[in-house]
Backbone as a chain_set.jsonl record, in Angstrom:
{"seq": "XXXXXXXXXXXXXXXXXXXXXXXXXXXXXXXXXXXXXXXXXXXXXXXXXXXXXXXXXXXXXXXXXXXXXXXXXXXXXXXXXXXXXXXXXXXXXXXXXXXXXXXXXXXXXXXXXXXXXXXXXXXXXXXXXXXXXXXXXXXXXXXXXXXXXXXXXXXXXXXXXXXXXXXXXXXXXXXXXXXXXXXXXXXXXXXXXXXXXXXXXXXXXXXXXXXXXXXXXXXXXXX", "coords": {"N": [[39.771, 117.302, 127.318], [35.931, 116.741, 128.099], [33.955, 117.734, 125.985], [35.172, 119.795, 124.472], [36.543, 121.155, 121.404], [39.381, 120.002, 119.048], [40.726, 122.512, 117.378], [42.346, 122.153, 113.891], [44.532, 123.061, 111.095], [45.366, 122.484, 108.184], [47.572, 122.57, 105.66], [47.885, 123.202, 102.345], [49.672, 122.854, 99.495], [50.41, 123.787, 96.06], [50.432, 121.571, 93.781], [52.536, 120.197, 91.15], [52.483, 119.267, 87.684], [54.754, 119.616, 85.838], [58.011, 119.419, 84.787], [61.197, 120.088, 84.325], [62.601, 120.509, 81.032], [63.993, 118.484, 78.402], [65.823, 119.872, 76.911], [65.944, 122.381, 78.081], [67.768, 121.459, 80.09], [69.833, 120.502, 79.297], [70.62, 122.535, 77.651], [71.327, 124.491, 79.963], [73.327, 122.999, 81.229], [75.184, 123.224, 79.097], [75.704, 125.882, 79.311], [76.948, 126.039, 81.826], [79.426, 125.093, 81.531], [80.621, 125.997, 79.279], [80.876, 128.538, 81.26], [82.867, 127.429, 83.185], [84.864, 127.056, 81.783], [85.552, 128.904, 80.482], [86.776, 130.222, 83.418], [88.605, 128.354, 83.527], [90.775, 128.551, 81.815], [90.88, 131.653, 82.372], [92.485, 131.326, 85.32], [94.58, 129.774, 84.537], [95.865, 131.344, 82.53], [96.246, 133.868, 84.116], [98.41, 132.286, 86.206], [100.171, 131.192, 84.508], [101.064, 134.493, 83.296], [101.837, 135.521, 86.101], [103.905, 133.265, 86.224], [105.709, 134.147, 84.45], [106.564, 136.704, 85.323], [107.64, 136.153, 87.56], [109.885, 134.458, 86.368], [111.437, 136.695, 84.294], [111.705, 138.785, 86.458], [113.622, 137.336, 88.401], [115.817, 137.138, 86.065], [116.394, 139.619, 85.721], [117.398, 139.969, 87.878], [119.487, 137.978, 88.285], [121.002, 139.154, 86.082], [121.865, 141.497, 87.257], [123.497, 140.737, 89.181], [125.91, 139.64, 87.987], [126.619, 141.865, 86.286], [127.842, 143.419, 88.48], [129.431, 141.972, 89.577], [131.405, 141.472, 87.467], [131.815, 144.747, 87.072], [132.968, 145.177, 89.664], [135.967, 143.877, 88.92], [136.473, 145.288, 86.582], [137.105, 147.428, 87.409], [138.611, 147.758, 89.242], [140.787, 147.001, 87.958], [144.3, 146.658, 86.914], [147.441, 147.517, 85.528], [149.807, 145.371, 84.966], [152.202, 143.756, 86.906], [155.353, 143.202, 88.736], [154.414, 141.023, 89.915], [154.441, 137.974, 91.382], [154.606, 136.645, 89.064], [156.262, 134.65, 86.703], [157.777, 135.502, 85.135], [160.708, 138.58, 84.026], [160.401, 140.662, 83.0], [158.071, 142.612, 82.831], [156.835, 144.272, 82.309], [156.277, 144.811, 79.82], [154.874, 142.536, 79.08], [151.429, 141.751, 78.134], [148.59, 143.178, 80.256], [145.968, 143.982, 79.645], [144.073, 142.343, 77.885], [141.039, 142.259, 75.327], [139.231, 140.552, 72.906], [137.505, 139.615, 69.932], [135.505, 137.423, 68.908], [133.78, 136.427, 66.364], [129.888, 136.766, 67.206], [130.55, 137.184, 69.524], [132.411, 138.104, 72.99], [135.348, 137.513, 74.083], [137.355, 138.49, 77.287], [140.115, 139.669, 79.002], [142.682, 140.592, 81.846], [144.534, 141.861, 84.181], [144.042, 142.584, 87.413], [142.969, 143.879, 90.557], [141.185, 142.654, 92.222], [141.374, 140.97, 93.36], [140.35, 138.823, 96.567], [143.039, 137.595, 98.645], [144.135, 134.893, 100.601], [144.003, 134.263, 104.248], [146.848, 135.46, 106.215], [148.465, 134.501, 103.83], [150.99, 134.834, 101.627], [150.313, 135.153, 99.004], [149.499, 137.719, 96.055], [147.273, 140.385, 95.954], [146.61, 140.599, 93.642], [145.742, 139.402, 89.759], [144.788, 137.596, 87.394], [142.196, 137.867, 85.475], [140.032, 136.81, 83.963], [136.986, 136.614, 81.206], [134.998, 134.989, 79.8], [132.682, 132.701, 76.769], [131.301, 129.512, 77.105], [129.527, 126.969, 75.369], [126.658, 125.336, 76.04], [125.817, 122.139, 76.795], [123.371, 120.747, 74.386], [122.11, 122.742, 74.008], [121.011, 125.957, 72.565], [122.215, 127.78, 74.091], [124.815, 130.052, 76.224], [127.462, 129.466, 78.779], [128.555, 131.726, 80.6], [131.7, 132.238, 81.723], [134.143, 132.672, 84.505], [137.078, 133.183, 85.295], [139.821, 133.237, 87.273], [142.91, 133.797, 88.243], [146.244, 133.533, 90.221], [148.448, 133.014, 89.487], [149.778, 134.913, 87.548], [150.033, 134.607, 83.928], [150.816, 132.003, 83.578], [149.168, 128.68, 83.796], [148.683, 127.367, 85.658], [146.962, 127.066, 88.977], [144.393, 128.213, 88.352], [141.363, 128.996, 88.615], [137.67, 128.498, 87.711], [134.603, 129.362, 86.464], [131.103, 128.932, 86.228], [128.885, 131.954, 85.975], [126.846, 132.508, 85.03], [124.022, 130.8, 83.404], [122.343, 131.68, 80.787], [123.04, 132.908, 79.16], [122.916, 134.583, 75.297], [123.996, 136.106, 73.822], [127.572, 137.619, 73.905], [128.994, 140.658, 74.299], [131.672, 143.477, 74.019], [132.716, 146.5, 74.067], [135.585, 149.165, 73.856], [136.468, 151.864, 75.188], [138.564, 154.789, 74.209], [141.014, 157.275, 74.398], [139.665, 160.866, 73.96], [136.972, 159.383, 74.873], [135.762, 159.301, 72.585], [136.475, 157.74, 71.036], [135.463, 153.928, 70.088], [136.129, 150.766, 70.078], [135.802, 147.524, 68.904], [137.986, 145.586, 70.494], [140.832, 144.991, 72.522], [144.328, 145.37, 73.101], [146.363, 146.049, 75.312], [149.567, 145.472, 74.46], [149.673, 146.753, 72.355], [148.458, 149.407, 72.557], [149.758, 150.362, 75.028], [148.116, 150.981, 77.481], [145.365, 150.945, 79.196], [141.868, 150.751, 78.614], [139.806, 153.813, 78.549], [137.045, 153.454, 79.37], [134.369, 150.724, 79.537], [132.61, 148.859, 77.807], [129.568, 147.18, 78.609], [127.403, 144.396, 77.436], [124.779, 142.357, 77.334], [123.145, 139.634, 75.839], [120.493, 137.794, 77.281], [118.531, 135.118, 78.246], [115.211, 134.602, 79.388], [113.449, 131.678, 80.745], [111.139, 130.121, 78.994], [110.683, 132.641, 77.539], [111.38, 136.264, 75.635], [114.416, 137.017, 74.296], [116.033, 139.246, 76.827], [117.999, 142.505, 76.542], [120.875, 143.575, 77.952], [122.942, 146.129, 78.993], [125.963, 147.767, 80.12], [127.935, 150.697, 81.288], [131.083, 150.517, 82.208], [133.436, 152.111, 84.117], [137.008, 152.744, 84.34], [139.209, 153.446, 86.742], [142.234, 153.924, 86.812], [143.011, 154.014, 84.237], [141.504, 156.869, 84.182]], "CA": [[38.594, 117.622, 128.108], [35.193, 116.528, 127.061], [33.025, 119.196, 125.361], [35.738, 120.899, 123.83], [37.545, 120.176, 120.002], [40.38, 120.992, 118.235], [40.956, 122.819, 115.421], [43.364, 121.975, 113.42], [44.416, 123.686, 110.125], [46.04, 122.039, 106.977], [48.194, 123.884, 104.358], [47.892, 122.516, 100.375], [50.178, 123.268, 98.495], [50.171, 123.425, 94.498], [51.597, 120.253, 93.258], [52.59, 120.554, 89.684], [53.308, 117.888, 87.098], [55.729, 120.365, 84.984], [59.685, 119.931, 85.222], [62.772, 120.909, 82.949], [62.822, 119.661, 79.603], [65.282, 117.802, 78.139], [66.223, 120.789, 76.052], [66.335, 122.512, 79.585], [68.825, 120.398, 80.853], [70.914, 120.468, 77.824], [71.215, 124.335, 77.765], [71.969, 124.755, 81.431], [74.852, 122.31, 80.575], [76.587, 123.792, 78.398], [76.231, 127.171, 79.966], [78.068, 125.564, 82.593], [80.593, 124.406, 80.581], [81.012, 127.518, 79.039], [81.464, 129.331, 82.279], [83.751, 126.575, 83.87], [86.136, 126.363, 80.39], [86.481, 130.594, 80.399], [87.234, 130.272, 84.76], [90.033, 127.528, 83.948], [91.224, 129.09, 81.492], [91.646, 132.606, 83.084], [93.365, 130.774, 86.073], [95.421, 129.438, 83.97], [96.475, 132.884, 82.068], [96.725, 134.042, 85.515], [99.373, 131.976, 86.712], [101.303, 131.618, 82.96], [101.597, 135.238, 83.733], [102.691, 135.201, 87.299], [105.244, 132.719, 86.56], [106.157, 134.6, 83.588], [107.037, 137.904, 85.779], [108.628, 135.753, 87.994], [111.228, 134.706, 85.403], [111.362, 137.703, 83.828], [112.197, 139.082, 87.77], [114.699, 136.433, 88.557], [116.398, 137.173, 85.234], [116.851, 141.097, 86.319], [118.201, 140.222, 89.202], [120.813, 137.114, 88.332], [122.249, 139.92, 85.455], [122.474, 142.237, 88.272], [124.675, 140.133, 90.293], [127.075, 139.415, 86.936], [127.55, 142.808, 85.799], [127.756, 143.772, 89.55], [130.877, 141.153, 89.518], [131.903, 142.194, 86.26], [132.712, 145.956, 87.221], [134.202, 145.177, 90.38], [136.838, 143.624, 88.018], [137.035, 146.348, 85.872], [137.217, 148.835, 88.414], [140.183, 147.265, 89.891], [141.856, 146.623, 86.943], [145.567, 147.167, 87.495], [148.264, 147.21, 84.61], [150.685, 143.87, 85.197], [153.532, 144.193, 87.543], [155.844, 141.873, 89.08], [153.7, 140.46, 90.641], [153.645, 136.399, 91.575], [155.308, 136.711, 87.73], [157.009, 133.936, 86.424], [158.755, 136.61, 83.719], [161.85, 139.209, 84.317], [160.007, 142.224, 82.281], [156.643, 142.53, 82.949], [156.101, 146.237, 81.614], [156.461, 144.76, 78.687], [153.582, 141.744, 79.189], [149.85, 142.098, 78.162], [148.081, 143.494, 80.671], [144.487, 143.75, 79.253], [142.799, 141.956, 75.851], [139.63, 142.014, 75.119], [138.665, 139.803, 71.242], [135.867, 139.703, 69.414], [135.124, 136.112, 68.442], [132.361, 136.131, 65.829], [129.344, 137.833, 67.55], [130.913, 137.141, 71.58], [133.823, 138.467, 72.835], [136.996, 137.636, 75.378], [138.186, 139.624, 78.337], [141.392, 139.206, 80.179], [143.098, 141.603, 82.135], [145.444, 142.023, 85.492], [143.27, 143.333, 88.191], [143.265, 143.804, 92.037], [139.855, 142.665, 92.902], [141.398, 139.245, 94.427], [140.936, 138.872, 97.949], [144.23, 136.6, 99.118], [143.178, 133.926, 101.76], [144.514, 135.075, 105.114], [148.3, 135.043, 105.961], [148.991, 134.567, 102.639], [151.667, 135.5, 100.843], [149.825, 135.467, 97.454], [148.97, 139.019, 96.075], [145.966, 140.29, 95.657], [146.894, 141.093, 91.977], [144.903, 138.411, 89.824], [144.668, 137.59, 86.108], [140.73, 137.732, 85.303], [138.971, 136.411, 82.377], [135.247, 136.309, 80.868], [134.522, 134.053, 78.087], [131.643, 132.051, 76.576], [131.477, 127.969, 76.594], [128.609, 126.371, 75.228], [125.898, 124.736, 77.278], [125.348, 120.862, 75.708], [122.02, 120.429, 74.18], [121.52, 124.165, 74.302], [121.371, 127.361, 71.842], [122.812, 129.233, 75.229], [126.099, 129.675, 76.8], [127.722, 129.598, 80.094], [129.424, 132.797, 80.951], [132.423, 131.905, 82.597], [134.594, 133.723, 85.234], [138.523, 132.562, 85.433], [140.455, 133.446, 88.026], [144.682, 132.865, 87.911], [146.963, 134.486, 90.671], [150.235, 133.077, 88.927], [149.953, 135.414, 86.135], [151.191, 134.305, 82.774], [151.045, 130.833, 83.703], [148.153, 127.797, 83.386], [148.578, 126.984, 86.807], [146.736, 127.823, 89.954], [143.262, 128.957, 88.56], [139.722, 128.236, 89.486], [137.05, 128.945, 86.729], [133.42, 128.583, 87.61], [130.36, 129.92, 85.801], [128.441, 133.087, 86.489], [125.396, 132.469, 84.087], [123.887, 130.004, 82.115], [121.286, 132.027, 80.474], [123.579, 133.826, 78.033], [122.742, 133.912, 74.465], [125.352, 136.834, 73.022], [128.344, 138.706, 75.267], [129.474, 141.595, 73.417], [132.021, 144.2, 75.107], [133.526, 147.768, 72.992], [136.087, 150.152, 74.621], [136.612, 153.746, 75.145], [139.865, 155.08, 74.72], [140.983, 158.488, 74.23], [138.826, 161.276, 75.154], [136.451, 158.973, 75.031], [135.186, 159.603, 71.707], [136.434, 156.516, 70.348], [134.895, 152.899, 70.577], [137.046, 149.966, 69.234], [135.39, 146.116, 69.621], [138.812, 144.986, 70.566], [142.002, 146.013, 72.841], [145.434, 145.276, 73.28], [147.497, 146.455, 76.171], [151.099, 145.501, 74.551], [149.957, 148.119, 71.305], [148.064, 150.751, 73.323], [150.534, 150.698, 76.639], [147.397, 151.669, 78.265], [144.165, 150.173, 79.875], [140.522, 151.529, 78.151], [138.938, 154.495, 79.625], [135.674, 152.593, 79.802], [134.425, 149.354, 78.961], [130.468, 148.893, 77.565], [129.402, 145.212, 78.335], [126.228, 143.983, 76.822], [124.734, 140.864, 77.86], [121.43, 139.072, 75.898], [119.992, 137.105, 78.429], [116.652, 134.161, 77.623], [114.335, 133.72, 80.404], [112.986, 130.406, 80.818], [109.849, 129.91, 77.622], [110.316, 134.091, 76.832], [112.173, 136.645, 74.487], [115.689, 137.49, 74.756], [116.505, 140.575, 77.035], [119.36, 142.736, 76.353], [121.246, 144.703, 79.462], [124.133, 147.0, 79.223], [126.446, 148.495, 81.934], [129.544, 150.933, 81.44], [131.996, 150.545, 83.684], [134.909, 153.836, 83.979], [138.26, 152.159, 84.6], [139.545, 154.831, 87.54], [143.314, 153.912, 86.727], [143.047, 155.191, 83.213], [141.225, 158.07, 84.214]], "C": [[37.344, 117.369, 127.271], [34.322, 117.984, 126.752], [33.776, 120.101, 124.295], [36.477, 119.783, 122.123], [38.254, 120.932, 119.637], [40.578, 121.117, 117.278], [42.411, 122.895, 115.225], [44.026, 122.553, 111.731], [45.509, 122.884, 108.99], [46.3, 122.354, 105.556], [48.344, 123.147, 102.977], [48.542, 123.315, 99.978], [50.003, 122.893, 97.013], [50.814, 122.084, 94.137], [51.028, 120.01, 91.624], [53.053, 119.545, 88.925], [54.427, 118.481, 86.046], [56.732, 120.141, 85.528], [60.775, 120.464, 83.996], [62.4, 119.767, 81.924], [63.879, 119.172, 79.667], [66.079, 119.1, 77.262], [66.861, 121.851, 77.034], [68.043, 122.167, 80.225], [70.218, 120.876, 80.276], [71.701, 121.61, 78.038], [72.065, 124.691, 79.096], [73.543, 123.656, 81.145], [76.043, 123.09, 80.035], [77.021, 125.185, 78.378], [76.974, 126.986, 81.022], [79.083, 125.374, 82.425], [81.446, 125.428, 80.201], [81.925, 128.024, 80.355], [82.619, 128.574, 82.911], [85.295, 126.645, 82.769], [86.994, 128.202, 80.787], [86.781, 130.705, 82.218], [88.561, 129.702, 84.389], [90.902, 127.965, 83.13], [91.629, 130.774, 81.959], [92.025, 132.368, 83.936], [94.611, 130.505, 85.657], [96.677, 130.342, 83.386], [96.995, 133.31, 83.096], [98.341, 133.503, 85.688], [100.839, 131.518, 85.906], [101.748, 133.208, 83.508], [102.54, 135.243, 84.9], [104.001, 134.511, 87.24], [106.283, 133.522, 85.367], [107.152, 135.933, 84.214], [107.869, 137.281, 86.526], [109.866, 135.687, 87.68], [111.902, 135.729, 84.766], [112.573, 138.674, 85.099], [113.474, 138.637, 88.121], [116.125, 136.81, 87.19], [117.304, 138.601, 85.781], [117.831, 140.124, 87.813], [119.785, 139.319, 88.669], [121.888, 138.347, 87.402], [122.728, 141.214, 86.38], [123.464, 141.969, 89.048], [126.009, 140.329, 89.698], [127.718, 140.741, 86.929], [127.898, 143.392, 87.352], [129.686, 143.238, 89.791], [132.266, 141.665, 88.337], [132.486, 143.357, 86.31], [133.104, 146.028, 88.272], [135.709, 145.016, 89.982], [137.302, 144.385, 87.688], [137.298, 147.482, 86.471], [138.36, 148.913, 88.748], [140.754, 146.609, 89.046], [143.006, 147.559, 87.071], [146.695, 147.167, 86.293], [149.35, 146.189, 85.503], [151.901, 144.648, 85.721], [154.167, 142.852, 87.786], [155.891, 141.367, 90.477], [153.029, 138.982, 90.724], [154.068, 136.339, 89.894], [156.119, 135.939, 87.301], [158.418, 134.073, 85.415], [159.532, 137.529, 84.68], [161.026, 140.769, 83.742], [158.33, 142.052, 82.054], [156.056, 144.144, 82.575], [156.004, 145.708, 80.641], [154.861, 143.329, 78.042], [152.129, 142.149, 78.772], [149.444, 142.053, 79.682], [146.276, 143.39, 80.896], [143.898, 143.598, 77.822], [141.45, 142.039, 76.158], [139.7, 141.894, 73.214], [137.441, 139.552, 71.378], [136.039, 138.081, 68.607], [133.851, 135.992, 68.004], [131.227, 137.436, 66.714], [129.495, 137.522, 69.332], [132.535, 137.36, 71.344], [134.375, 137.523, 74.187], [137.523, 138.229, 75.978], [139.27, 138.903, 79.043], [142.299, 140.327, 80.381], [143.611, 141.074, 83.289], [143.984, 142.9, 86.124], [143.263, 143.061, 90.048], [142.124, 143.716, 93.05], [140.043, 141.219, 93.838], [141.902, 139.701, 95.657], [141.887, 137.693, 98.502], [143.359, 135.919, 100.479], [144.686, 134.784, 103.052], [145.867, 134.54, 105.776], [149.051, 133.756, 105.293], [150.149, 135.166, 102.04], [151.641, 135.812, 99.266], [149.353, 137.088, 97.5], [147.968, 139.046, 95.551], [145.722, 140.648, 93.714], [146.556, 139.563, 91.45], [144.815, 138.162, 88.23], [143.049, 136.759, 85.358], [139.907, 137.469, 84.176], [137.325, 136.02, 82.093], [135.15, 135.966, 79.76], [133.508, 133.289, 77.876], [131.941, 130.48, 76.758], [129.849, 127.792, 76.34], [127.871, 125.489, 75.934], [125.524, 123.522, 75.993], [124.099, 120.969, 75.745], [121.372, 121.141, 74.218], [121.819, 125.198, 73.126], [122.472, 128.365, 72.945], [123.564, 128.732, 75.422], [126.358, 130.157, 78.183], [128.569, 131.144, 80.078], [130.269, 132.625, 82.077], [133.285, 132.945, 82.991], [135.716, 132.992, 85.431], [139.261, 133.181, 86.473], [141.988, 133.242, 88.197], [145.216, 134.03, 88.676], [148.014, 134.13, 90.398], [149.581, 133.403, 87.722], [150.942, 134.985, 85.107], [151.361, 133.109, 83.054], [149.338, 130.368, 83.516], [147.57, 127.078, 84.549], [147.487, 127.722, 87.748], [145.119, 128.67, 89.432], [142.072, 128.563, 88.448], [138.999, 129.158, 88.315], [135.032, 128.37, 87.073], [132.537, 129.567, 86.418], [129.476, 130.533, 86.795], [127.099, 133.162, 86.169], [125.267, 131.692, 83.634], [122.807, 130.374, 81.47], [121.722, 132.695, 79.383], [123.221, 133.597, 76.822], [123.4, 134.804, 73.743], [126.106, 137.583, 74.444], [129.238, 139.37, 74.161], [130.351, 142.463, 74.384], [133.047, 145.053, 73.849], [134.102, 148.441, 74.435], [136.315, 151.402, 74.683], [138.197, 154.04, 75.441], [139.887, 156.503, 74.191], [140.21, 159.511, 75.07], [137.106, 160.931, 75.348], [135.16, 159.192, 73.45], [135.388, 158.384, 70.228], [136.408, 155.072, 70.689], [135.245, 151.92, 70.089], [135.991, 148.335, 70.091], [136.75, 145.398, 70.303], [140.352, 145.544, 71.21], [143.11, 144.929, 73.336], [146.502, 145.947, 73.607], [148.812, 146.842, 75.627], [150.765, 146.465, 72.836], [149.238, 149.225, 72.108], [148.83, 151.46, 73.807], [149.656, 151.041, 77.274], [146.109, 150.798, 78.471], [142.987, 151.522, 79.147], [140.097, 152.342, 78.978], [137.938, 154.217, 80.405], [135.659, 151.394, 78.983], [133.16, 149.065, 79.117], [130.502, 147.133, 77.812], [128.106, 145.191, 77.632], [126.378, 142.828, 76.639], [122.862, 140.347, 77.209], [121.242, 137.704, 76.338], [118.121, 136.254, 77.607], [116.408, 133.631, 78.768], [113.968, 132.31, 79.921], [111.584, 130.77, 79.977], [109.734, 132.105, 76.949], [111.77, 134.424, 76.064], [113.485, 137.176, 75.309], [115.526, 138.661, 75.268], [117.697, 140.823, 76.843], [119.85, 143.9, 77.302], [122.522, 144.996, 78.782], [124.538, 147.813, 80.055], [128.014, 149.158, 81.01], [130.192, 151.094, 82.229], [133.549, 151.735, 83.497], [136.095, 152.598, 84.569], [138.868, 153.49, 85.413], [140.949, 154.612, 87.178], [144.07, 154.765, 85.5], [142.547, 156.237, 83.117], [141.848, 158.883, 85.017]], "O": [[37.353, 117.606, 126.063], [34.247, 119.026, 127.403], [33.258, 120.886, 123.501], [36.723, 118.605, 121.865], [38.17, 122.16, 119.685], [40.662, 120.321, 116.343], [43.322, 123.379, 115.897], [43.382, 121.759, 111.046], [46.674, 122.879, 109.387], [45.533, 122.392, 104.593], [49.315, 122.394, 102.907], [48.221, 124.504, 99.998], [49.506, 121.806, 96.716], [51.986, 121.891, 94.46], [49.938, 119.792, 91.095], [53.991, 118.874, 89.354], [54.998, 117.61, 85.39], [56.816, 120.47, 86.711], [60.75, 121.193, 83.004], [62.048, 118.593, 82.033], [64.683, 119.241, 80.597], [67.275, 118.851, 77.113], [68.036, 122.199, 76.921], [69.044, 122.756, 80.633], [71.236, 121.409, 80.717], [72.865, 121.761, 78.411], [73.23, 125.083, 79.149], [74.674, 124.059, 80.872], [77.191, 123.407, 80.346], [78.014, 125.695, 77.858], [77.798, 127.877, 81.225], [79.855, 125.507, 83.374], [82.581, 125.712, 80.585], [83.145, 127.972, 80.503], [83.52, 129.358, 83.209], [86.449, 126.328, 83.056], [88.118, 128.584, 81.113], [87.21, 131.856, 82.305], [89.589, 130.275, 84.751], [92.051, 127.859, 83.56], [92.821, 131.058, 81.841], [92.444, 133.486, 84.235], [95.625, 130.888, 86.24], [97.887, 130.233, 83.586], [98.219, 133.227, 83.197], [99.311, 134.187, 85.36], [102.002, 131.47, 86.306], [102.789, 133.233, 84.166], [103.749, 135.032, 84.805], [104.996, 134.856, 87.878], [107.509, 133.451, 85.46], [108.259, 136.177, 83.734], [109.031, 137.659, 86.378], [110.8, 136.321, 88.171], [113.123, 135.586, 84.7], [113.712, 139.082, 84.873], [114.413, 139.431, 88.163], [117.305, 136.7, 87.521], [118.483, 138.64, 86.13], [118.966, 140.017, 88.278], [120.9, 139.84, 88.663], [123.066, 138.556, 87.691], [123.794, 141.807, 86.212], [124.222, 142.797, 89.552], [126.978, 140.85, 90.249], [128.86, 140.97, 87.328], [128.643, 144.321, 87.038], [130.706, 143.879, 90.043], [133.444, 142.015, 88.415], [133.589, 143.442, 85.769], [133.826, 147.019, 88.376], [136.592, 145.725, 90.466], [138.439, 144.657, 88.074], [137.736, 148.472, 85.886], [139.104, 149.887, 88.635], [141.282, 145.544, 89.367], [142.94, 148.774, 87.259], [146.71, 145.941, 86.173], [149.571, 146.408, 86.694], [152.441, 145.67, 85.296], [153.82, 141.76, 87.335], [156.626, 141.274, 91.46], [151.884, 138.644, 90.423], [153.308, 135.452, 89.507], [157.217, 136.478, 87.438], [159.397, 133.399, 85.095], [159.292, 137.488, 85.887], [161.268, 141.852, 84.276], [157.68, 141.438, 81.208], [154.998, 144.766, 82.669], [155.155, 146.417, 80.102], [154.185, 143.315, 77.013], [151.771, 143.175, 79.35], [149.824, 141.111, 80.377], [145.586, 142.954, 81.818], [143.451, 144.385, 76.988], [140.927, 141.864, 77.258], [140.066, 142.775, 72.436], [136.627, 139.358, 72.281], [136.852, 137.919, 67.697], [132.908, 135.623, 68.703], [131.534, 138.619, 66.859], [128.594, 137.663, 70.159], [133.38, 137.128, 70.479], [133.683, 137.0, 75.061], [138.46, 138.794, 75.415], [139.243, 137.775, 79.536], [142.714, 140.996, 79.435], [143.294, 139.921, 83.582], [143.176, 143.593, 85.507], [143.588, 141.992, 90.563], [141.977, 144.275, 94.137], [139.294, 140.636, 94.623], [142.882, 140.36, 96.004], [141.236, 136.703, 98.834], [142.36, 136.301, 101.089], [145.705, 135.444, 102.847], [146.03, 133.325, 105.893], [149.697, 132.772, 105.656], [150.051, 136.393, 102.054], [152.445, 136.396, 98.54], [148.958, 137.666, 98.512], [147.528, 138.171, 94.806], [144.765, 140.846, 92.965], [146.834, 138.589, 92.15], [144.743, 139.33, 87.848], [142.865, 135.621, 84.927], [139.119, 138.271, 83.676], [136.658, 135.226, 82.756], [135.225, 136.686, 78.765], [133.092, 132.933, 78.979], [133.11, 130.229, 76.467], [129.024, 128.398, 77.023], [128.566, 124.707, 76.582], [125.152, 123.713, 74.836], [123.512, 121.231, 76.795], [120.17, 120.938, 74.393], [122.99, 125.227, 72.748], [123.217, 129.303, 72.662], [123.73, 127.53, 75.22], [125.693, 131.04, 78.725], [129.281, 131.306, 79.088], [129.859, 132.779, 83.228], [133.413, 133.963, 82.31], [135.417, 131.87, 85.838], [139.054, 134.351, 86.149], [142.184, 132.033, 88.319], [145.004, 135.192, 88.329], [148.908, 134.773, 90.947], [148.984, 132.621, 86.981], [152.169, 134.951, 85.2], [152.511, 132.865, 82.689], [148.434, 131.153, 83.23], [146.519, 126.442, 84.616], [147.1, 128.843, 87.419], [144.735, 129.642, 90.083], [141.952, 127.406, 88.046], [139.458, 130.244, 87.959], [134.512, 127.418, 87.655], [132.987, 130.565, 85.853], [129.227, 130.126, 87.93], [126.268, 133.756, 86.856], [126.304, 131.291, 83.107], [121.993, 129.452, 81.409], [120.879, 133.11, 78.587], [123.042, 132.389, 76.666], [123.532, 134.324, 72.617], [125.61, 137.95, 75.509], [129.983, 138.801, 73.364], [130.019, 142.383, 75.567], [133.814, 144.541, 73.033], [133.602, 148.416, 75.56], [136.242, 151.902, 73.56], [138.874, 153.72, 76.418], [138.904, 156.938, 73.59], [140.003, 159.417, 76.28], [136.232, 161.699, 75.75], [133.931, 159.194, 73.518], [134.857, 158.224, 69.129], [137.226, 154.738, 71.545], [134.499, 151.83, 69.113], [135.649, 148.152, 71.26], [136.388, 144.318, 70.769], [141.006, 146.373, 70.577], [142.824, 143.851, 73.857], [147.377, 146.387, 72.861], [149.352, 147.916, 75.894], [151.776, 146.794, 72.215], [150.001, 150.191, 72.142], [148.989, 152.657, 73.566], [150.159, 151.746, 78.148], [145.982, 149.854, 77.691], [143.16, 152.741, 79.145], [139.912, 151.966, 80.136], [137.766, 154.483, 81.595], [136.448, 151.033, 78.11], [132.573, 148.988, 80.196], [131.202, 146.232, 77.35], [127.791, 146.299, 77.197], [127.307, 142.188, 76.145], [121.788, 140.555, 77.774], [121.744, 136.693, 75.844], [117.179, 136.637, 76.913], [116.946, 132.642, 79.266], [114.208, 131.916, 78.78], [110.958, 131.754, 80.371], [108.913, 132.607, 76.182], [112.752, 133.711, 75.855], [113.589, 137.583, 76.466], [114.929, 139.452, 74.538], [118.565, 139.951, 76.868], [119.279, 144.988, 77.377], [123.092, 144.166, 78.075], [123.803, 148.544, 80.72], [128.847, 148.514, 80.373], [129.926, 151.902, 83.118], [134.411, 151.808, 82.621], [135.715, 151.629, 85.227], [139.004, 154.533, 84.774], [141.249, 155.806, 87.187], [144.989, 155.583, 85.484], [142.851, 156.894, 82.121], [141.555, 160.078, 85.034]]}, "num_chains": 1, "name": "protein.A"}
């Protein structure tokens, strides 16, 4: 419209010729650096841990399974009959060894923890062994589990490991009234099966320190 004008208003700002130094620059850098090095590194710690408990976890549990296996065995340990027996006098047979080989031992015993496959005429009576073999290219050993239902023979048994994490298997017995602890037993001088039977198992997680578990197991036959 004529007669009239418009106002119009226009805002200035400061305009500065100052910016960061080079010295500036620099610093902020390597406070960055800083902070970025101690982040990746506690991530890092972080999840070293984490996997650390993991293994650690996993470890508990696999020796849980073993000795779990382990005193079913001994639970149902049975003195040798004639049973699936290729012999005439079997009272007279070993029953249950356990040797000490250096610092690992040897179990073998009769026991009635085998379940027979179904109409079977095999008995559930079973000749059970736990021994070490060496793992190639390893400080550790396998902890193996034997199985044989023709007792007293070579035949007929399936052997499988249980562990490969082992790095000693130790095992003492209780006989009497339990007040004495022998590394080593033999059925055909006793005549008798151990009251109890201590296992002890040291176990090496994956990059950590040996743990060491122990379990006693009561033998209900000799008690």
């Amino acid at each position: 419209m004529k007669g009239k004008k418009t106002l119009r208003l226009h805002w200035q700002f400061p305009i500065s010729d100052e910016g960061f130094t080079l010295l500036e620059v620099l610093l902020a850098i390597v406070i960055g650096v800083i902070i970025l090095t101690v982040l990746y590194a506690s991530f890092f710690q972080v999840l070293k841990a984490k996997d650390s408990v993991e293994d650690t976890l996993e470890l508990y549990h696999e020796t849980s399974i073993v000795f779990s296996k382990i005193t079913e065995d001994l639970q149902a340990a049975y003195p040798r009959g004639m049973v699936y027996s290729d012999t005439t006098s079997a009272a007279s047979l070993p029953y249950f060894i356990g040797k000490k080989e250096g610092d690992h031992a040897t179990l073998s015993f009769t026991s009635l923890s085998r379940e027979p496959n179904t109409n079977s005429k095999d008995s559930d009576q079973a000749e059970i062994s736990y021994y070490l073999e060496p793992i190639p290219n390893s400080a550790l050993f396998f902890l193996m589990r034997r199985e044989n239902p023709s007792i007293g023979t070579d035949s007929g048994s399936t052997q499988y490991p249980i562990s490969e994490r082992v790095v000693e298997f130790k095992v003492a017995y209780v006989s009497g009234s339990g007040e004495l602890i022998v590394d080593e037993w033999d059925s055909t001088q006793t005549g008798s099966l151990p009251k109890a039977v201590e296992i002890e198992l040291t176990m090496r997680p994956p990059g950590g320190e040996d743990l060491k578990f122990r379990s006693l197991v009561i033998i209900p036959v000799a008690n």
